[in-house]
N, C-alpha and C positions, 0 to 999 in steps of 0.2 A: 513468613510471607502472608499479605493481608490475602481476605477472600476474594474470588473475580467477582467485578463490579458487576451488579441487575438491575432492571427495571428504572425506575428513575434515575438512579444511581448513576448508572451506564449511559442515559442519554446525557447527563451533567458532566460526566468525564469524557467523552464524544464532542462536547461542546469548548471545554476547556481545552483538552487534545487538538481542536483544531484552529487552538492560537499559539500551538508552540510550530517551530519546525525541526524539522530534522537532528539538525546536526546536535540543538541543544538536546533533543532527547536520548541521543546518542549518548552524549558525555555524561549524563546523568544514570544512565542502563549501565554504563563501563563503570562507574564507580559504585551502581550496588551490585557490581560481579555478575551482570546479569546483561554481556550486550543484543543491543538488538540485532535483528538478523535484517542485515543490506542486500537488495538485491539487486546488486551490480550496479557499474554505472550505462549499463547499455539500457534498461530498465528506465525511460525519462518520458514524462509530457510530450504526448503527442495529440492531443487534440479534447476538445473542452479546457476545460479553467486547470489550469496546470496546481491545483491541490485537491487532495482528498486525503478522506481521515471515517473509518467506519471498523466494523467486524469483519472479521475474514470469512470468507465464504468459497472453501477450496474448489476445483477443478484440476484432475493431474491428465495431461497431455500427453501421445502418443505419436510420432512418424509412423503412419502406414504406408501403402504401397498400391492399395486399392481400396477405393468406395466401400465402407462398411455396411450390412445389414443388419437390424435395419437404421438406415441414418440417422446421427445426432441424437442417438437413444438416451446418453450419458449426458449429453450437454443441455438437452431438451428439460433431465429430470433436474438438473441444475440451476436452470431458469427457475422451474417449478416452485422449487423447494425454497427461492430467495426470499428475504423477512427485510423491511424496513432499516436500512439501515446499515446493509451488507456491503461488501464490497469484495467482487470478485477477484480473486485470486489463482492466476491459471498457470502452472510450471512444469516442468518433469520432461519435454519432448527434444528429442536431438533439434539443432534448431534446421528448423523447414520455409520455405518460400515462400509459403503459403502465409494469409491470412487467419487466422484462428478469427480472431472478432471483427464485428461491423455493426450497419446501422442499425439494423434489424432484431439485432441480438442485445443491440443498447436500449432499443426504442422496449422493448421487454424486460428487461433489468430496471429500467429505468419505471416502470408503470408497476413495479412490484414493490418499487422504494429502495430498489439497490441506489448508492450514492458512485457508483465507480466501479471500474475494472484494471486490474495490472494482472500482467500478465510478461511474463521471460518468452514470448512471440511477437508475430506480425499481427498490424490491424490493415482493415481495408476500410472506405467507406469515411475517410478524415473528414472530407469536408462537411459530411452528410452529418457527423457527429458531433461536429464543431456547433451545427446548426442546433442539434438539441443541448447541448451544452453540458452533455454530459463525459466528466474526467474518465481521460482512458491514458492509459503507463503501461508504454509497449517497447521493445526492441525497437520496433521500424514499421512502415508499411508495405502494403506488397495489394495487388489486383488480384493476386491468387486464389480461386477459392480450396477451403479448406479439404472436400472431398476427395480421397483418394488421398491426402496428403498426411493430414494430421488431424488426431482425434480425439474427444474427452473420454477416457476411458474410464475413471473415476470422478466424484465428486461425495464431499463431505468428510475425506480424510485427511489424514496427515501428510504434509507435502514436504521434502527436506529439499533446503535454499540455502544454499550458498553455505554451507557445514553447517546450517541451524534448519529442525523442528519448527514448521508451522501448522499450527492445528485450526480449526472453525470456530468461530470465538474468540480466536486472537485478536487483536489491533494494530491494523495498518494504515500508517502516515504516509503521504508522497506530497512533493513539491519539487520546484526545480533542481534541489541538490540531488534528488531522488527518490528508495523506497525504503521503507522502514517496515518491520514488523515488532509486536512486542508481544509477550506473553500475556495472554488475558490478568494473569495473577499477580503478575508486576504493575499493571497499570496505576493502579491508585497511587502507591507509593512515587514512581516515575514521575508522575504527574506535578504532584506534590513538589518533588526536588527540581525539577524542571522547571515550575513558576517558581519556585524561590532563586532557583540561577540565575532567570531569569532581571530582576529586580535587582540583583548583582549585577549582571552587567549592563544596565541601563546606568547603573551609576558609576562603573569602569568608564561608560563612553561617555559621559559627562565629563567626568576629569579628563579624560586622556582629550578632550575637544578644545577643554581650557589649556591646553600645552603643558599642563603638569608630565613628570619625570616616566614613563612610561614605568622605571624600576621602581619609583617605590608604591606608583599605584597597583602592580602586582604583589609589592608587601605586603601590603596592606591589606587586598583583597584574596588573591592566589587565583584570581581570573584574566585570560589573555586569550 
């Protein structure tokens, strides 16, 4: 396995990353035995540009039952700790009514250089978000606030999704099919196989446009 991509490196594979989508990077993780980890399809665009593609930046959520002291201690140092580049990544809570994220918590993610938030919760504050136009990949939304409901109890660990490992560092894709995570150490290779797929099948849909044989342009190619 190659090493995790840095420094320029990372921004160049960030940039490339965020001309594939989804589902080809899927196919391409599945075939070097290495799939990526989906997070559900309740997990969609809900408000800003319905893509985002950065670093993973964890937050593990909690159901409580009452108002934490002192508030947002977790979620606060979260904010804090964001690098250029991130993208918040919030999972772990039975699901709650409540809002986890808004405008406010975008408007600060957003002025640290985070690109995005998904999160396996509710957002509130859509429109407000829409305005800064920053990507958020939520459940649903909800008026609710999060207090006394659900809380960040960790940030910067390991968060398991969907029977997959995601660590801080990783790389996560979303677009309308969805959410994607990939392991930092696979990325380069992924990438790699992903643009070559890719160019496969620009010339599948070539043929197959020109009404050629659908069967023997899978012979030929072994893309469909």
């Amino acid at each position: 396995m190659t090493q995790p991509p840095a420094g320029e490196e990372a921004a160049a594979l960030t940039e490339r990353l965020g001309r594939l989508h989804t589902a080809l990077l899927c196919d391409v993780l599945d075939a070097m035995g290495q799939p990526a980890t989906f997070l559900g399809p309740h997990v969609r665009p809900l408000c800003g540009p319905p893509h985002v593609v950065g670093r993973v930046a964890t937050m593990r959520i909690e159901a409580v039952e009452a108002p934490v002291v002192p508030a947002y201690r977790q979620l606060l140092q979260g904010l804090a700790d964001l690098q250029p580049g991130d993208v918040v990544v919030a999972a772990g809570a039975e699901p709650s009514p409540a809002g986890l994220w808004g405008e406010l918590l975008s408007t600060a993610a957003q002025a640290r250089g985070a690109v995005g938030a998904v999160m396996q919760a509710l957002c509130r504050d859509v429109e407000e978000i829409d305005t800064l136009g920053f990507p958020v990949f939520a459940t649903g939304a909800s008026p609710l606030d999060s207090a006394g409901r659900v809380e960040v109890v960790e940030t910067g660990g390991e968060l398991v999704l969907a029977g997959g490992v995601v660590s801080p560092g990783d790389y996560v894709v979303g677009d309308r099919m969805g959410v994607v995570t990939i392991a930092r150490e696979a990325v380069p290779e992924a990438v790699r196989r992903a643009e070559e797929k890719a160019r496969g099948e620009t010339t599948v849909r070539s043929e197959l446009a020109a009404g050629e044989d659908p069967r023997e342009v899978f012979a030929r190619h072994g893309i469909l």
